[in-house]
C-alpha positions as CSV (number, residue, x, y, z in Angstrom):
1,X,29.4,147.6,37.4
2,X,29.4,150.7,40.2
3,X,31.9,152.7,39.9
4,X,33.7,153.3,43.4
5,X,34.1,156.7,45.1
6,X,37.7,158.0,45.0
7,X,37.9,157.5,48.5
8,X,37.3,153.8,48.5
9,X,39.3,153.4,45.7
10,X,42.5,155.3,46.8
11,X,41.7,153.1,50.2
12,X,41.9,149.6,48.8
13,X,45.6,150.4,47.7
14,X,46.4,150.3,52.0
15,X,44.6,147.0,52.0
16,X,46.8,146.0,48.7
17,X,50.0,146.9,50.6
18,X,48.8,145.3,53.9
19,X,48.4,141.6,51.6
20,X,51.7,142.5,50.4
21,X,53.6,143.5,53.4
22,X,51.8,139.5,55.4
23,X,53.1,137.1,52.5
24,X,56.4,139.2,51.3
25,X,57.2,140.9,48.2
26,X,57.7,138.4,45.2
27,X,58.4,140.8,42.4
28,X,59.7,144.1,42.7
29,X,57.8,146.9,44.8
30,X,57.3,150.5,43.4
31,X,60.9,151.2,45.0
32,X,62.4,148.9,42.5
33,X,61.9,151.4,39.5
34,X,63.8,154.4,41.3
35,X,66.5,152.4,41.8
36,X,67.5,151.0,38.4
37,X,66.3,153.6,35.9
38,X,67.7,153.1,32.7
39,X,71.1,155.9,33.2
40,X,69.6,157.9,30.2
41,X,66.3,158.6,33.0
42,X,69.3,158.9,36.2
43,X,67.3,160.2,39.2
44,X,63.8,159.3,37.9
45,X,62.1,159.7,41.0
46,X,59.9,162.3,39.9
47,X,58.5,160.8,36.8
48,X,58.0,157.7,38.1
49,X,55.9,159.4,41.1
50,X,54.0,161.4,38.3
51,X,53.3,158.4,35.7
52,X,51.9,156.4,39.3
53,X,49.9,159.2,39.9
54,X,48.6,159.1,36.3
55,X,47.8,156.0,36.0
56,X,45.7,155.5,39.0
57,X,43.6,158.8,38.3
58,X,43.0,157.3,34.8
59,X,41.9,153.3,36.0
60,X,39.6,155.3,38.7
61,X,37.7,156.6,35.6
62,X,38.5,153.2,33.3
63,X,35.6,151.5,32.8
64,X,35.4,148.1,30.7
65,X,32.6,147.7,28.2
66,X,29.6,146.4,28.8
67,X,30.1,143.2,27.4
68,X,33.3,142.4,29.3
69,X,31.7,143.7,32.6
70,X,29.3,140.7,32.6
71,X,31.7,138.3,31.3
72,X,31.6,135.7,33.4
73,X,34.3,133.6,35.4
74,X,36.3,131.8,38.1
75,X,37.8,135.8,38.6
76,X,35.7,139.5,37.8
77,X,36.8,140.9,35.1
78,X,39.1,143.5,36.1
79,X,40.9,140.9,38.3
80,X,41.9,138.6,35.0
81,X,42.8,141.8,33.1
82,X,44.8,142.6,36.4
83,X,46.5,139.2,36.0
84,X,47.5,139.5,32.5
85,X,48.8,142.7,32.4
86,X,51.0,141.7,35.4
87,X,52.7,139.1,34.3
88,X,53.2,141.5,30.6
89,X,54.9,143.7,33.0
90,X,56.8,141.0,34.8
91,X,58.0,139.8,31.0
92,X,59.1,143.5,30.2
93,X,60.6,143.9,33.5
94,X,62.8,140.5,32.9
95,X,64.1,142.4,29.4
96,X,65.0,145.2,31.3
97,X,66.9,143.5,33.6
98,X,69.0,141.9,30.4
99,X,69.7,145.1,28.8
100,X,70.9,146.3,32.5
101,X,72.9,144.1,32.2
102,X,74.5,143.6,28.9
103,X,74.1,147.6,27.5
104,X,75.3,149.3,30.9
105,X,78.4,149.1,33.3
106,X,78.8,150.6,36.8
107,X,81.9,152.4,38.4
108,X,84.1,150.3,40.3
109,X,82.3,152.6,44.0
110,X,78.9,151.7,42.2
111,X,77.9,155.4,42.4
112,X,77.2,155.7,38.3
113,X,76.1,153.7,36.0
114,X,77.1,154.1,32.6
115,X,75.3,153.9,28.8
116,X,77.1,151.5,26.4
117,X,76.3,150.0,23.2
118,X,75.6,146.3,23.0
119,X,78.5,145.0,25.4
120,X,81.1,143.0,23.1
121,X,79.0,142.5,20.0
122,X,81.4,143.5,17.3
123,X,78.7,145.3,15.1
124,X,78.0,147.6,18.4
125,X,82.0,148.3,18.6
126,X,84.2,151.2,17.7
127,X,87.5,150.0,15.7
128,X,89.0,151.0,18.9
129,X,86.9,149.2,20.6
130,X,87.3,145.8,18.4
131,X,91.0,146.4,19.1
132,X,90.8,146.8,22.6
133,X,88.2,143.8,22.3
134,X,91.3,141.6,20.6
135,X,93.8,142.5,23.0
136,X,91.6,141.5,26.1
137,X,88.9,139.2,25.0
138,X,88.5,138.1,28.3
139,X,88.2,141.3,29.9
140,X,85.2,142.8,31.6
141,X,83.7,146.0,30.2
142,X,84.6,147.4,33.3
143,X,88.0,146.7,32.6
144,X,88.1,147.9,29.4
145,X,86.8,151.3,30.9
146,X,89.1,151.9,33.3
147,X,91.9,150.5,31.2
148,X,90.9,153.8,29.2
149,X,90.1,156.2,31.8
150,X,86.4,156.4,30.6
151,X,84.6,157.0,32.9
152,X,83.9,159.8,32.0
153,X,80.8,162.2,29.6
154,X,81.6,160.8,26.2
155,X,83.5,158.0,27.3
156,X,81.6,154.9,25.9
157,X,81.6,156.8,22.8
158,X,85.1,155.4,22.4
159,X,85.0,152.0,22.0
160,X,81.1,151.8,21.3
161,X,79.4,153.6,18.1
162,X,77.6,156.4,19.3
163,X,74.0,155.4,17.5
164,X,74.2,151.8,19.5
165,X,74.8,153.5,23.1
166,X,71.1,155.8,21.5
167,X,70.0,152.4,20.5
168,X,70.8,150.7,23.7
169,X,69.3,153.6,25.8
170,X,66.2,154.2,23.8
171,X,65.3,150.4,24.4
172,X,65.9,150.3,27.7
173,X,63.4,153.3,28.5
174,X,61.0,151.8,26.8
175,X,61.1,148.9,28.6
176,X,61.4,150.8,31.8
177,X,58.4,153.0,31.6
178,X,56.1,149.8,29.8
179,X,57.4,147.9,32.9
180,X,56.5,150.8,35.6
181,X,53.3,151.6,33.8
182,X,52.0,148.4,33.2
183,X,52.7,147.4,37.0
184,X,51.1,150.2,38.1
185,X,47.8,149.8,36.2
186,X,47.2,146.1,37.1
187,X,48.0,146.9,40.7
188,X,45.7,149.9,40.3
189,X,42.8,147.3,38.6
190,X,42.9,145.0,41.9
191,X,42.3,148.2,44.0
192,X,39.8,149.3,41.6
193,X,38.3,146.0,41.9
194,X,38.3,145.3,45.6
195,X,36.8,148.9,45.6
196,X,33.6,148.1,43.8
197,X,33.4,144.9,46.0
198,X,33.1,147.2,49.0
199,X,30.8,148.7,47.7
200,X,28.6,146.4,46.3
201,X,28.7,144.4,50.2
202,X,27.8,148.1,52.0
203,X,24.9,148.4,49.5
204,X,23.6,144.7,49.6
């Protein structure tokens, strides 16, 4: 299998969006990651912009082995690798979305989100917080944190123990970067892929 120049490569990735931008964006874009970072990686612009970058130096210079190059079927091989890998990442991404969800709460103005334990499991609570828990069971965890003022550095500490809220957090930026990273490198194979094929058709 050819390998590409970088300038073919890094152009396949306009012809990626351009497919995208016709038939509408099913799954999240690249935009999606800087918007709900896990709050322990707040603001991580920058590091998602530097894994990207990364990863689609290292798939320029990722090259299957010979065996799988040749490997034959309805898709080339770096397409089906693309394929799997995406819908890993779509799984991942699906898990992060649950821990959003159940390990995090936002301020009532939505400008912070917030690193708890593992919402209203009791085993992830404080004695504070199983008390506050028993008073309002039905509460929301964003009523319980404003009930408490806690809104605050070292507020979920309160009614969560402190090594769930690290538990919680540690989870969801693995899940977070997997998700990113994997996305990235099978949207990176396609390029790579329809790369080669233009250069295999200027050649023939």
């Amino acid at each position: 299998m050819p390998q590409s120049g970088f300038k073919t490569y890094f152009s396949a990735f306009k012809w990626i969006n351009g497919i995208l931008a016709s038939v509408g964006v099913l799954v999240p874009a690249l935009a999606f990651f800087t918007t709900y970072p896990p709050p322990f990686l707040y603001g991580a612009s920058l590091l998602t912009a530097a894994i990207a970058g990364a990863i689609v130096i290292v798939t320029y210079h990722f090259r299957p082995s010979g065996s799988k190059a040749r490997s034959k079927g309805r898709f080339p091989y770096l397409v089906r690798l693309a394929l799997k890998i995406l819908s890993t990442s779509i799984l991942l991404l699906a898990i992060h979305l649950i821990l959003l969800r159940l390990c995090t709460v936002v301020t009532p103005e939505a400008s912070r989100r917030y690193q708890i334990g593992f919402n209203k499991f009791d085993w992830s609570l404080t004695n504070e917080g199983k008390e506050v828990k028993r008073k309002n069971p039905n509460a929301t965890i964003q009523d319980w944190m404003l009930d408490d003022a806690l809104f605050r550095e070292g507020g979920p500490e309160v009614l969560w123990k402190t090594w769930t809220i690290y538990l919680a957090g540690v989870l969801m930026i693995i899940t977070f970067v997997l998700t990113f990273s994997l996305w990235t490198f099978s949207w990176a194979l396609l390029a790579k892929q329809r790369a080669i094929d233009n250069t295999q058709a200027a050649v023939a």
